[in-house]
MARNUPA-783682 format. One record per residue (C-alpha): x, y, z; residue in three letters; chain. Coordinates in pm, whole numbers. Each point is the difference from the previous one (the first is absolute). Layout:
ATOM      x      y      z  aa ch
ATOM      X      Y      Z Ala  A
...
//
This chain:
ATOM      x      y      z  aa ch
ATOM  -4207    -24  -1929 Unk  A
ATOM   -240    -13    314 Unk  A
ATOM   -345    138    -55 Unk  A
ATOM   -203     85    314 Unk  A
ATOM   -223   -301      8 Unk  A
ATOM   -325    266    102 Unk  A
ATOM     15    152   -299 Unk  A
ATOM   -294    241   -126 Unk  A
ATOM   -185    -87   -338 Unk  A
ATOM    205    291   -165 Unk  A
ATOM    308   -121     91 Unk  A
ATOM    -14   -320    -88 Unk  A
ATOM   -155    146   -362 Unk  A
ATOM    353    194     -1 Unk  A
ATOM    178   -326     47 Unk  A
ATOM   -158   -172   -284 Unk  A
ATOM     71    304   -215 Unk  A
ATOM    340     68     70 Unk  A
ATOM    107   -389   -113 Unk  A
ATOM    -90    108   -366 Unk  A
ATOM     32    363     18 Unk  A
ATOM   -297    144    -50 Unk  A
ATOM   -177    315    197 Unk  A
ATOM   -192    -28    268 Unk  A
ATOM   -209    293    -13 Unk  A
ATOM   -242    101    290 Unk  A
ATOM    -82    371    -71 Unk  A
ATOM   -389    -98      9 Unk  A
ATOM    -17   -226    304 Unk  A
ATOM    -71    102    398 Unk  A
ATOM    222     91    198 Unk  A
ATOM      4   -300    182 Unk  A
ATOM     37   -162   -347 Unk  A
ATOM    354    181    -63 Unk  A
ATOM    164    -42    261 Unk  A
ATOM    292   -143    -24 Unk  A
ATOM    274    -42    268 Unk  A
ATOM    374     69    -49 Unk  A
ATOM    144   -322    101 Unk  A
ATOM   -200   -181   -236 Unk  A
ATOM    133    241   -254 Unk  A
ATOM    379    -75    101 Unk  A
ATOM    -73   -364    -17 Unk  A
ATOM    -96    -42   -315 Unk  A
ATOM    259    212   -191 Unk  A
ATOM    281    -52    191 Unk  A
ATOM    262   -296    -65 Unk  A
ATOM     29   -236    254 Unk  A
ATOM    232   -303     49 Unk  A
ATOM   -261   -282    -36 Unk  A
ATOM   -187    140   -305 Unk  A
ATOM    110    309   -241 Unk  A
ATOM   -172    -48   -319 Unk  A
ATOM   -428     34    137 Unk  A
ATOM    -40    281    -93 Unk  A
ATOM     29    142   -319 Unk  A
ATOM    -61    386     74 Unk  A
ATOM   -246    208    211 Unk  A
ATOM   -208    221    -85 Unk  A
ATOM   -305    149    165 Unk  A
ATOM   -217    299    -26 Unk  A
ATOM   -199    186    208 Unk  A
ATOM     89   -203    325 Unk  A
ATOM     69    164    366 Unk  A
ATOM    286   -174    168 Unk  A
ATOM    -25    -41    352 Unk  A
ATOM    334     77    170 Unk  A
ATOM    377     68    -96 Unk  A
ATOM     96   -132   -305 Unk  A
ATOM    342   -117     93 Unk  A
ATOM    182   -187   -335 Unk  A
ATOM    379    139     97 Unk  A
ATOM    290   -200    -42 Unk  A
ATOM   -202   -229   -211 Unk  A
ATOM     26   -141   -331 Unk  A
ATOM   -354      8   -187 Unk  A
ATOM   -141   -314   -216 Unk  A
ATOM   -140    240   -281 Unk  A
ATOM   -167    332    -89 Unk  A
ATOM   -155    209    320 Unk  A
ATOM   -267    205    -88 Unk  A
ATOM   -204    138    218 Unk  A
ATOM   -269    289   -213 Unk  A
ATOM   -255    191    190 Unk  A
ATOM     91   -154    322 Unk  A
ATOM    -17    139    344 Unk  A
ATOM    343    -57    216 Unk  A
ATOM    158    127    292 Unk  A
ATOM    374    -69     14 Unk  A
ATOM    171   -111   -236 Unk  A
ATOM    357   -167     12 Unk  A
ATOM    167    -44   -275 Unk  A
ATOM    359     24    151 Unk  A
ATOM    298   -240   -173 Unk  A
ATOM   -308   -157   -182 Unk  A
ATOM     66   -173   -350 Unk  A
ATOM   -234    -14   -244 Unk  A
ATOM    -89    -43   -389 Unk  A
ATOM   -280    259    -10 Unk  A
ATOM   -203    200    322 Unk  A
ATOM   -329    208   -133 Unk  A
ATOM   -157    257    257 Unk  A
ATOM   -177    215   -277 Unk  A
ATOM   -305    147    190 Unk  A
ATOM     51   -170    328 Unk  A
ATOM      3    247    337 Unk  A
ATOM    255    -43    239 Unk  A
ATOM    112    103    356 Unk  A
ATOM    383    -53   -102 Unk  A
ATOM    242   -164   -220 Unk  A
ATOM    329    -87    141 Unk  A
ATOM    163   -145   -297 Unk  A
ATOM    374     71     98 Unk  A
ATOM    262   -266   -217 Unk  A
ATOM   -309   -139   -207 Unk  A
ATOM     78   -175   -306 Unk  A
ATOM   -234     11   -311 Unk  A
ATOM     87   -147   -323 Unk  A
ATOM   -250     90   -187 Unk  A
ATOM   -240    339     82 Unk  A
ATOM   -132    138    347 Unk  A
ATOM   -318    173    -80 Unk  A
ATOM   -110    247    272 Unk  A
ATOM   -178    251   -195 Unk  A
ATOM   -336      9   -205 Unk  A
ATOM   -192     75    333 Unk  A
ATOM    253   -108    249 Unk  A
ATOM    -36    163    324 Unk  A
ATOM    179    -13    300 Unk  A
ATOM    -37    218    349 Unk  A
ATOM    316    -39    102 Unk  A
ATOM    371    -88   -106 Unk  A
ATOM    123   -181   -301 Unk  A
ATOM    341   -180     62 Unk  A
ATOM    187    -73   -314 Unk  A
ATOM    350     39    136 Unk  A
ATOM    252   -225   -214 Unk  A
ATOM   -258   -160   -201 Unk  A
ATOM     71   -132   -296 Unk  A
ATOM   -252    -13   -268 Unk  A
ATOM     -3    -90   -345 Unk  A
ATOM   -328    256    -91 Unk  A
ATOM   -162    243    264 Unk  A
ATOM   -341    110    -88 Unk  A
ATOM   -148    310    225 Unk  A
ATOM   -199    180   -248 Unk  A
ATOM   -271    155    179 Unk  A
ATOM     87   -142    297 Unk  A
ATOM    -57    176    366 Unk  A
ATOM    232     32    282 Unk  A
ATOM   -137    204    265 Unk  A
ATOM    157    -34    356 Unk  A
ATOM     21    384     30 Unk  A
ATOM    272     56    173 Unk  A
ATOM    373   -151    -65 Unk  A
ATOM     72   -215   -270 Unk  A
ATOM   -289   -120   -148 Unk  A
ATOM    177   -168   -299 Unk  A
ATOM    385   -119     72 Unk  A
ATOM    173   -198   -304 Unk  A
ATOM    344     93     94 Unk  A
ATOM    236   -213   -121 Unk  A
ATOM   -226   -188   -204 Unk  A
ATOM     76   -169   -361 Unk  A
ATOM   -263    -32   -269 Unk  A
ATOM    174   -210   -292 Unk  A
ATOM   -244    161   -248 Unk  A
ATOM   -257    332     33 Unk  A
ATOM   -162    155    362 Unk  A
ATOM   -322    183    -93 Unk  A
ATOM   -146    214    268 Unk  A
ATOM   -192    189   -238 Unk  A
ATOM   -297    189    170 Unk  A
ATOM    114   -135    325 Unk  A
ATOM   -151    190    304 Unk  A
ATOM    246     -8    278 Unk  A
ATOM    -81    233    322 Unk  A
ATOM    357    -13    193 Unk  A
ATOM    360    -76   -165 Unk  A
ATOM    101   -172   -264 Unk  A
ATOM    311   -170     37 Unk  A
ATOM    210   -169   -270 Unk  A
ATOM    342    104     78 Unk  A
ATOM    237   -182   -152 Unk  A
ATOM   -231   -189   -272 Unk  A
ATOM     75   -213   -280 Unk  A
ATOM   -225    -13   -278 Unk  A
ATOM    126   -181   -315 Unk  A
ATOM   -305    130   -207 Unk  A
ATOM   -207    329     83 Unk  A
ATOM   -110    221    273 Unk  A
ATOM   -333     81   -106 Unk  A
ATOM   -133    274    292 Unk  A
ATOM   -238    156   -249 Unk  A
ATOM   -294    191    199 Unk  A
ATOM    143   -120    319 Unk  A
ATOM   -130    186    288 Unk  A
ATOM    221     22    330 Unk  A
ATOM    -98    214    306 Unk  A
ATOM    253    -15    193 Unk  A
ATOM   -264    105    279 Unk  A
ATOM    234    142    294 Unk  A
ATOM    305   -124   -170 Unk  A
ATOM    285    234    -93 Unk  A
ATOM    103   -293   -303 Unk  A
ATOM   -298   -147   -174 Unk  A
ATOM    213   -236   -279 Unk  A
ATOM    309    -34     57 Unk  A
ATOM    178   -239   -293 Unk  A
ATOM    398    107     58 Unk  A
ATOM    265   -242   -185 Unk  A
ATOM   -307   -145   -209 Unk  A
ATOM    121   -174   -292 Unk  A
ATOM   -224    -59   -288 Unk  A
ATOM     21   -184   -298 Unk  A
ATOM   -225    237   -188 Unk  A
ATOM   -194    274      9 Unk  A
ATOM   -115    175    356 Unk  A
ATOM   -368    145    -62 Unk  A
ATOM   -134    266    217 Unk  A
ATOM   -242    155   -246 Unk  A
ATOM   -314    110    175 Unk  A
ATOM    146    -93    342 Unk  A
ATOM   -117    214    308 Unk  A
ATOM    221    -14    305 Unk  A
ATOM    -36    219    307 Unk  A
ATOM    341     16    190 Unk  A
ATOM    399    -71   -145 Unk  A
ATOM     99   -205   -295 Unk  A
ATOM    329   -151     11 Unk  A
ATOM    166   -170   -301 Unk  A
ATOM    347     48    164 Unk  A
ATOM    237   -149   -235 Unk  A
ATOM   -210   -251   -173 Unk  A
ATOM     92   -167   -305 Unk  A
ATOM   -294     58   -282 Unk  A
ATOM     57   -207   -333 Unk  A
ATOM   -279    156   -177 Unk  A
ATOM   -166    354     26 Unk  A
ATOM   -126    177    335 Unk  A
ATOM   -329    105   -115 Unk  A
ATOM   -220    218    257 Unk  A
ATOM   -210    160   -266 Unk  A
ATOM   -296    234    197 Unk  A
ATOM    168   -205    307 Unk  A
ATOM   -108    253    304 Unk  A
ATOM    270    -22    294 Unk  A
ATOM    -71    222    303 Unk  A
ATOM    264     10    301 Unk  A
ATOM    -57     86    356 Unk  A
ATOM    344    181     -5 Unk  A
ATOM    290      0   -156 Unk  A
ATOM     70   -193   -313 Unk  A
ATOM   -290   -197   -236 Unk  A
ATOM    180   -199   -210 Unk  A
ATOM    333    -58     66 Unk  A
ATOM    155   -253   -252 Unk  A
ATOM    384    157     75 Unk  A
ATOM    253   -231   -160 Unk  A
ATOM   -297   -188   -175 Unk  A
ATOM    123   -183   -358 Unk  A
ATOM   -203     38   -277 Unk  A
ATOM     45   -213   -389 Unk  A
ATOM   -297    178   -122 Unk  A
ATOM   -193    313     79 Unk  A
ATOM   -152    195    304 Unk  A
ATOM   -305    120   -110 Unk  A
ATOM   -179    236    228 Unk  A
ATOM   -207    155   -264 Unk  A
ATOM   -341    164    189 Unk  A
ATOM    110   -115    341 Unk  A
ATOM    -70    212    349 Unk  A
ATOM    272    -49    232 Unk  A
ATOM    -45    167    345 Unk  A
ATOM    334     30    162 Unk  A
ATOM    360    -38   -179 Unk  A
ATOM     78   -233   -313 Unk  A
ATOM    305   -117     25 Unk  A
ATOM    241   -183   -245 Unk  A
ATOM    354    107    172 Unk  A
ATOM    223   -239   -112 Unk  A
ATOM   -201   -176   -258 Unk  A
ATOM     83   -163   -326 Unk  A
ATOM   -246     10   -284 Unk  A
ATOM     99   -147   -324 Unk  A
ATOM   -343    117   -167 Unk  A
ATOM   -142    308      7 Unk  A
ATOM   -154    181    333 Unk  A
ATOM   -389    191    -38 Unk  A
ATOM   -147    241    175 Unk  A
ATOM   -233    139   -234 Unk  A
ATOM   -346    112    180 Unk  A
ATOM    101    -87    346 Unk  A
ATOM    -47    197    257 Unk  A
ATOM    282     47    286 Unk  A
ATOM     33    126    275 Unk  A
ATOM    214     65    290 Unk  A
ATOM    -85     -1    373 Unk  A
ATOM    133    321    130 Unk  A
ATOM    318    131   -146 Unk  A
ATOM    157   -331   -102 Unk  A
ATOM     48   -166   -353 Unk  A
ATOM   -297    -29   -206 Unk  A
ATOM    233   -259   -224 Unk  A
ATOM    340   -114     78 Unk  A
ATOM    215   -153   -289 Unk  A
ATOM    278     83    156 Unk  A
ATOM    321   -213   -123 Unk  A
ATOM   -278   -234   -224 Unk  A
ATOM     87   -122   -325 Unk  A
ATOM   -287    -15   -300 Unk  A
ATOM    140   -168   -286 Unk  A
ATOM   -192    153   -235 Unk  A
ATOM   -254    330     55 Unk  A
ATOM   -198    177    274 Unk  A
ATOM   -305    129    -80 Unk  A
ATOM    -46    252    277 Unk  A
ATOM   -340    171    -65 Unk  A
ATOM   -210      2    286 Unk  A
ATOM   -366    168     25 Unk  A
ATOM    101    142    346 Unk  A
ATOM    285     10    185 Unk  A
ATOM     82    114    370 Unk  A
ATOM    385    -25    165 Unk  A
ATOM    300    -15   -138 Unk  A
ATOM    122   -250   -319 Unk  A
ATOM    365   -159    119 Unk  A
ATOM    192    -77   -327 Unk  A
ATOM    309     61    229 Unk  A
ATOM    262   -236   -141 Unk  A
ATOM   -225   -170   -234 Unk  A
ATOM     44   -134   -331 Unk  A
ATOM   -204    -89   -297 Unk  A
ATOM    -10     -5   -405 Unk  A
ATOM   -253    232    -56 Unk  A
ATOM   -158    268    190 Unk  A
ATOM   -398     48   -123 Unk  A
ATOM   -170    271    214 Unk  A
ATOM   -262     84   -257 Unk  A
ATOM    -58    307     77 Unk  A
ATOM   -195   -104    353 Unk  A
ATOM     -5    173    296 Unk  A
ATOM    275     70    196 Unk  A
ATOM    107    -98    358 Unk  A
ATOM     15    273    228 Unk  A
ATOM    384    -65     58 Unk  A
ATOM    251   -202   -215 Unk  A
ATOM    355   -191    158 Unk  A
ATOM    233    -50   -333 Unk  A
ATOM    323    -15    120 Unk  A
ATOM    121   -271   -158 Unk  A
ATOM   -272    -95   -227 Unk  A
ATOM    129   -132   -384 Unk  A
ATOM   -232    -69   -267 Unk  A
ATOM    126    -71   -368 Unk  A
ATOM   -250    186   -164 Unk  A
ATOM   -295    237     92 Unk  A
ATOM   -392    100   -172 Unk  A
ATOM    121    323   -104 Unk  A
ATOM   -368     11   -135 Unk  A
ATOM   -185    -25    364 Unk  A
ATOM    143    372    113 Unk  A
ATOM    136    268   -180 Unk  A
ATOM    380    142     90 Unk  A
ATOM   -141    260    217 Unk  A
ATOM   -245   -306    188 Unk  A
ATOM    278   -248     35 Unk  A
ATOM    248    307    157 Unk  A
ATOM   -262     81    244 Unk  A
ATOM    -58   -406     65 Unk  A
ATOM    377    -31    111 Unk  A
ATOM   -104    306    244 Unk  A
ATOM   -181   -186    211 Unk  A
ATOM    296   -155    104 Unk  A
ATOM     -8    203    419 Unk  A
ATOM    402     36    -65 Unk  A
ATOM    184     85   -297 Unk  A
ATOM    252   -328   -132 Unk  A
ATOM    142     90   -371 Unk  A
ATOM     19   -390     -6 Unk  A
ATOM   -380     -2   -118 Unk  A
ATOM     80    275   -260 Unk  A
ATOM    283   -155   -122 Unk  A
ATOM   -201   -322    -50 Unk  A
ATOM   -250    168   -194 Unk  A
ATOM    259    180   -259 Unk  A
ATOM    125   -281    -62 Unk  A
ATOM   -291   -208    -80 Unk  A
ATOM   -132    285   -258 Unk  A
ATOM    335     33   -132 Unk  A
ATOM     14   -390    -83 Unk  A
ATOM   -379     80   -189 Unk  A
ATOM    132    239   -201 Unk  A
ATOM   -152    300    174 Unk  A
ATOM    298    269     58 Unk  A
ATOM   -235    300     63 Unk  A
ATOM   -204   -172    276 Unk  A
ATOM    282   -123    158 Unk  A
ATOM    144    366    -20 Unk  A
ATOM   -296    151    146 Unk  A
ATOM     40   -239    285 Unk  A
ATOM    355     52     50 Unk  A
ATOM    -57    373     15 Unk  A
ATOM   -304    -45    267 Unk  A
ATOM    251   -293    212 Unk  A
ATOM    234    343     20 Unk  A
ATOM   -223    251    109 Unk  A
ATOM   -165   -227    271 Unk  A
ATOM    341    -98    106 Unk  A
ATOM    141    380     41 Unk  A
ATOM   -291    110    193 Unk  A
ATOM     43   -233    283 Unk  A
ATOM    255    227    186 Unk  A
ATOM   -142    195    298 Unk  A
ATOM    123    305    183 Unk  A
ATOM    164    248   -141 Unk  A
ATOM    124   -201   -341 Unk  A
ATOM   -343    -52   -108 Unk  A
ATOM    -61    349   -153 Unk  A
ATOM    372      4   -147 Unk  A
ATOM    -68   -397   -147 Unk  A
ATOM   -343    113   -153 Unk  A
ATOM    160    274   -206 Unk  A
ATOM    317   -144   -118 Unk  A
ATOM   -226   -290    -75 Unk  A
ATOM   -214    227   -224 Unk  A
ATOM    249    122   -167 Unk  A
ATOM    137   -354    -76 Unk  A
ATOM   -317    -97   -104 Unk  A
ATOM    -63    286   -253 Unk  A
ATOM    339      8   -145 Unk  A
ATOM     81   -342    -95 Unk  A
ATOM   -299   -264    198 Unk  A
ATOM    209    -93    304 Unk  A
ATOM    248   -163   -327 Unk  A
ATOM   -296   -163   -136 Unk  A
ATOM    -87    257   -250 Unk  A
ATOM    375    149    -76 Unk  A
ATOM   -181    174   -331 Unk  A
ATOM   -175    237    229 Unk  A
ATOM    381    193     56 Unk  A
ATOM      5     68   -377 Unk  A
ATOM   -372    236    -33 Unk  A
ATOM    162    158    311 Unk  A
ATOM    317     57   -231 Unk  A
ATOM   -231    101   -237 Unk  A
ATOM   -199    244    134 Unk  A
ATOM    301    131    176 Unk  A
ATOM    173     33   -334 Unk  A
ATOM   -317    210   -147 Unk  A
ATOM    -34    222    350 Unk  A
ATOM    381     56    -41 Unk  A
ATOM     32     84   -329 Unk  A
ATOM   -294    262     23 Unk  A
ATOM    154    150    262 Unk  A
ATOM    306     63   -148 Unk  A
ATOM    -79     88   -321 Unk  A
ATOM   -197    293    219 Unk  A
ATOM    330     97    176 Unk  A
ATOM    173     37   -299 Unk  A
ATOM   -219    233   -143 Unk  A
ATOM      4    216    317 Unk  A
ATOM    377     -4      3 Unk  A
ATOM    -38   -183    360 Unk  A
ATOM    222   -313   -242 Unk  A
ATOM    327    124   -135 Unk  A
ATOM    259   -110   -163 Unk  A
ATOM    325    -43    252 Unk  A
ATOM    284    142   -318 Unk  A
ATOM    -93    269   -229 Unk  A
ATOM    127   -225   -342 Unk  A
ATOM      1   -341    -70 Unk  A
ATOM   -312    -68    121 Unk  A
ATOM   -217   -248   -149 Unk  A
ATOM   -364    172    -91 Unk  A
ATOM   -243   -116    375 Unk  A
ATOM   -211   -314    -63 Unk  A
ATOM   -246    -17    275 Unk  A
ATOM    -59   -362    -22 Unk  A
ATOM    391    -92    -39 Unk  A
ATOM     27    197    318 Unk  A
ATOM   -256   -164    234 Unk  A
ATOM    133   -354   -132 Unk  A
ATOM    360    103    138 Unk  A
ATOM   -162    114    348 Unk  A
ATOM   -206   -293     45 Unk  A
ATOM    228   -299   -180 Unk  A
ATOM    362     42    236 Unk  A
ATOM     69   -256   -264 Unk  A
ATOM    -66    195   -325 Unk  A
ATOM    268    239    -24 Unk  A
ATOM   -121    207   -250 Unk  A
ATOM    189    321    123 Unk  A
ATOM   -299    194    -45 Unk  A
ATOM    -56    111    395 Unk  A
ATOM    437     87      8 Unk  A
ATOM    -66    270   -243 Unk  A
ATOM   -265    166     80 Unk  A
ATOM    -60     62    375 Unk  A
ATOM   -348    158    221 Unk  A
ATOM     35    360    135 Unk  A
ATOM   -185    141    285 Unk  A
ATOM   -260   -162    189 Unk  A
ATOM      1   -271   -261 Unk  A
ATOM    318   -121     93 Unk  A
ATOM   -182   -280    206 Unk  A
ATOM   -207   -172   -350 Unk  A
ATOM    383   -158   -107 Unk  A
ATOM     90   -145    347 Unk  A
ATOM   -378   -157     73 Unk  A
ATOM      4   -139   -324 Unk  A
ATOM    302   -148     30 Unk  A
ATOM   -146   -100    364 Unk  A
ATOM   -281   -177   -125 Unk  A
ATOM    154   -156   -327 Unk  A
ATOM    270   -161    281 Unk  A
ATOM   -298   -153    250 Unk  A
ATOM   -226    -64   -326 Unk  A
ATOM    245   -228   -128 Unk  A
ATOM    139   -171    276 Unk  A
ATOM   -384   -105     91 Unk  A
ATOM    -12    -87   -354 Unk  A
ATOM    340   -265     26 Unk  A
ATOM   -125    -95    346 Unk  A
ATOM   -327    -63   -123 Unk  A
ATOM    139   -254   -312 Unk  A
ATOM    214   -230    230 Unk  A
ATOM   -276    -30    210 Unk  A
ATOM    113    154    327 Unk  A
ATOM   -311    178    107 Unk  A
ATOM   -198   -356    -50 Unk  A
ATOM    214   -146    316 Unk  A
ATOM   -305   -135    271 Unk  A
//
């Protein structure tokens, strides 16, 4: 290595340190006293052809380096770390290294693209920098950020596209002011981003991670991020925790983790998402929780979009406040757990399958008026539900919802049918439960049979109900006789032989009339033909 033969008293303390190792550490000194410049730096820790083995590692503290710190396409002797230090550039591009600690060091810049770590990169614990940090195609065996700060305000403040991290990258309490950029990630442990704070300043996208794959578990818990949150189809081997996470967009959609996959859960239990959450497409093999979170949508959009998602197991949709519309439009999942929360203003089922339902969260009545909020009627949704309570062993709910799937379907004509559909609809209803309730015909036939008997047991008496020969005639059995009007079926002979006179000719022929309609409806309503959607 060549030195700079006018090297300060510092320096050449650094040079004696870094041949065993040990830190250098300066925080107390001048300023003069720590001042250390970057080629001397470079010099010491970087391999050169005549010697490669001087230095052991180095490590400083508290030290201001005096120009860029240029180590790119360079292969270091040992351990870099540089605490508490004041830099200005930093370039770290196609570097290879065993070990490179920044913990509490300010920066200008770190352009790091292609760097190569085997061991950990620690840029947190106090880590500042002003302006960009370059970790394009790095590949790093441990990346340490926790508490780190990456403030160039405008842009990308933090890009790590591309980048591999063989075991866990911790940003945990990061403070980031500008984008964070990780788009197409590989982390083969977990993506801690616990507390993480990201204002995406004037940015539309403040942490974008799209086509992320990790390992294990991606933690959001805590986070704060002002602008858009892309997980486009990234690959999460874990959960995707962003418990009390609180995601605010400038427009349009928060979190958008479409076509995201999912082993384990989604928990987004107490979180307060600003803008659309969306998990079109996704695949969840755990369970999905929004219990306590608070939603909302930015004008009349999608407060939450599941559309065409898959959740393995349950959603637990039971939300402290909700504002927009829940898209479930194509969606399928095991279990459907409302919990009796509050509702979206407008619901999109068409489409939506669910093997089994908390019958317990909302009564019959509740869960007809939840499928209501659908702004169009689809018996698909309907259907879906019957079904489901049908497979639980609960006949009358699913009844009760058959009957309400009918009457909301039969008022939807307009015009002149409407009036026409609304009565013919009431009279289905009441009569046999649009062929859900087929029992209904029979108290008709019963109080029909009690109205008709009366009344002819009354016209006998006033002679207005005569026999039709004057011998022969079986004595008049009221009851015998309104059976044979209203049963074509009966044939009892009782209304051949005696016959209405008068004005009363018309109580034979109505019966007959109503016994006819009463029990076609009645057939109809047994093989199901009223229940057609």
């Amino acid at each position: 290595m060549y030195l700079p033969s006018d090297m300060s008293e510092v320096e050449e303390q650094l040079a004696i340190c870094s041949k065993s190792g040990r830190e250098l550490d300066v925080r107390f000194k001048g300023p003069e006293s720590r001042s250390i410049r970057a080629e001397v730096i470079s010099a010491l820790i970087c391999k050169t052809g005549e010697d490669s083995s001087s230095t052991a590692a180095l490590r400083v503290r508290g030290a201001n380096v005096v120009g860029a710190l240029n180590l790119g396409s360079q292969e270091l002797q040992g351990p870099l770390a540089l605490r508490d230090c004041n830099l200005g550039n930093l370039i770290l591009a196609k570097t290879k290294a065993d070990n490179i600690v920044l913990r509490g060091s300010r920066l200008a810049s770190v352009s790091a693209r292609g760097l190569q770590v085997e061991n950990t990169l620690n840029i947190g614990q106090g880590f500042r920098c002003s302006g960009r940090v370059m970790l394009i195609g790095a590949q790093i065996g441990s990346l340490e950020a926790t508490w780190g700060n990456f403030l160039a305000g405008t842009g990308e403040a933090f890009n790590a596209d591309y980048i591999t991290v063989v075991k866990n990258a911790y940003l945990e309490g990061a403070r980031i002011k500008g984008a964070l950029r990780m788009i197409g990630a590989s982390i083969g442990g977990q993506l801690d981003c616990t507390d993480l704070r990201v204002d995406g300043a004037d940015e539309e996208d403040a942490f974008l991670a799209d086509s992320v794959k990790v390992a294990d578990s991606l933690m959001l818990a805590g986070a704060f991020i002002s602008g858009n949150t892309w997980l486009l189809g990234s690959q999460i081997g874990g959960q995707l925790n962003a418990v009390g996470a609180l995601l605010m967009s400038l427009e349009g959609t928060s979190l958008n983790a479409a076509g995201i996959s999912v082993e384990g859960t989604v928990d987004l239990q107490g979180a307060y998402i600003y803008g659309t959450t969306s998990f079109s497409g996704a695949h969840v093999q755990g369970e999905m929780n929004f219990k306590g979170s608070r939603l909302f949508a930015i004008g009349e959009g999608d407060a939450v979009d599941l559309s065409t998602c898959s959740v393995g197991r349950t959603i637990y949709f039971d939300p402290l406040e909700v504002s927009g519309r829940l898209n479930l439009t194509d969606a399928k999942v095991q279990t459907w757990d409302d919990l009796g929360g509050q509702k979206p203003e407008e619901l999109s089922l068409v489409g939506f399958t669910y093997d089994f339902i908390n019958v317990r969260a909302m009564g019959t009545r509740e869960r007809v008026n939840w499928l209501r909020l659908q702004r169009n009627y689809s018996p698909q949704p309907y259907a879906q539900l019957i079904s489901t309570l049908r497979k639980m062993g609960d006949d009358r709910a699913a009844d009760r919802v058959g009957i309400s799937s009918q009457w909301t379907r039969r008022r939807q004509p307009t015009g002149w049918r409407r009036t026409p559909s609304i009565l013919w609809s009431a009279l289905l209803a009441s009569l046999i439960g649009f062929g859900y309730a087929p029992a209904r015909a029979l108290w008709w036939f019963a109080g029909l049979l009690t109205v008709g008997a009366y009344g002819a047991h009354m016209l006998a008496r006033l002679h207005q109900l005569v026999p039709r020969g004057t011998s022969g005639t079986a004595p008049f059995n009221p009851v015998r006789y309104t059976v044979d009007l209203l049963f074509p079926i009966a044939q009892l002979r009782e209304a051949d032989d005696y016959v209405a006179i008068g004005a009363w000719a018309w109580f034979p022929f109505s019966y007959q009339l109503i016994g006819w309609l009463l029990g076609a409806i009645f057939v109809a309503g047994l093989t199901g033909v009223f229940r057609r959607s």
